[in-house]
N, C-alpha and C positions, 0 to 999 in steps of 0.2 A: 832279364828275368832272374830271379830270384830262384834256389834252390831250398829243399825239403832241409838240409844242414841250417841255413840261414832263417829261413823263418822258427825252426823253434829254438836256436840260438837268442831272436827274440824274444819268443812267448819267453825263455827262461828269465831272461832281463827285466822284461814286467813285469812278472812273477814276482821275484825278486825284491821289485825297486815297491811293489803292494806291498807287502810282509814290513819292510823298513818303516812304509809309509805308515802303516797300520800300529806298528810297537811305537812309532811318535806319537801317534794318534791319541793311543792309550794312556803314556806318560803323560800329556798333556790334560786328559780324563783326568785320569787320578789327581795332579797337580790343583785342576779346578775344584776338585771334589775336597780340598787339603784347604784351599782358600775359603770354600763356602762353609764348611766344619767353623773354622777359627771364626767367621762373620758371626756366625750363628750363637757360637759363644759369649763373643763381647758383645752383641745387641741382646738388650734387658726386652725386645718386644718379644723374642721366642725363647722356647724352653724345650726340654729333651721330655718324648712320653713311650711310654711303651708301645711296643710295633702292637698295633690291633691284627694287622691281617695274621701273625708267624707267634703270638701271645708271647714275645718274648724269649724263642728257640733261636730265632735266625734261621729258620729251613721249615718249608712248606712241604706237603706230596703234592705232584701233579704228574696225571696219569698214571699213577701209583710207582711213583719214583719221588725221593726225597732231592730236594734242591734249595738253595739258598733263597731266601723271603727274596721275592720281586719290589718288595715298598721299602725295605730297610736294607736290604742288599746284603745281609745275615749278620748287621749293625745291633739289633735287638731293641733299637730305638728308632723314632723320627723326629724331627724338630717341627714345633707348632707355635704357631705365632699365638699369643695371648690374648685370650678374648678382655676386651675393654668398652666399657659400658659409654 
C-alpha cells in the first residue's frame, strides 16, 4: 500500500512531466505557424488582407475586456487565397 508522501510525490511528477509536455507542445505550434507564414508567402495563390473581424488593431473587447483578435492572433492580417475566375 502506497502512502499520502508517495502518491503526491506523483501527482508532482505528472504535473511536471504536463508543463514540459505543454512548452514542447507550444514550440512546436509556433514552429508550424513559422512554416505555414513562409508557405503563404512563396504561393502566388494567397495574399495578405486586412483582419475584417479586429479592422486592423490586433485586439478585440470580449465581455468588456480587450484581448488579442481570435482570427489573426493580433497579426493585423489574414492570408486569403485569390479568387480566380
Amino acid at each position: 500500500m502506497t502512502n499520502i508522501e508517495e502518491i503526491n510525490k506523483e501527482k508532482e511528477d505528472i504535473l511536471f512531466e504536463t508543463r514540459i509536455l505543454k512548452l514542447e507542445i507550444d514550440e512546436m505550434y509556433n514552429r508550424f505557424r513559422e512554416i505555414e507564414e513562409q508557405e503563404f508567402e512563396l504561393d502566388d495563390r494567397f495574399t495578405k488582407i486586412s483582419c475584417p473581424h479586429c479592422k486592423m488593431t490586433g485586439i478585440v473587447k470580449e465581455n468588456e475586456k480587450r484581448v488579442v483578435c481570435p482570427t489573426c492572433n493580433g497579426r493585423k492580417f489574414i492570408w486569403a487565397k485569390k479568387y480566380e475566375d
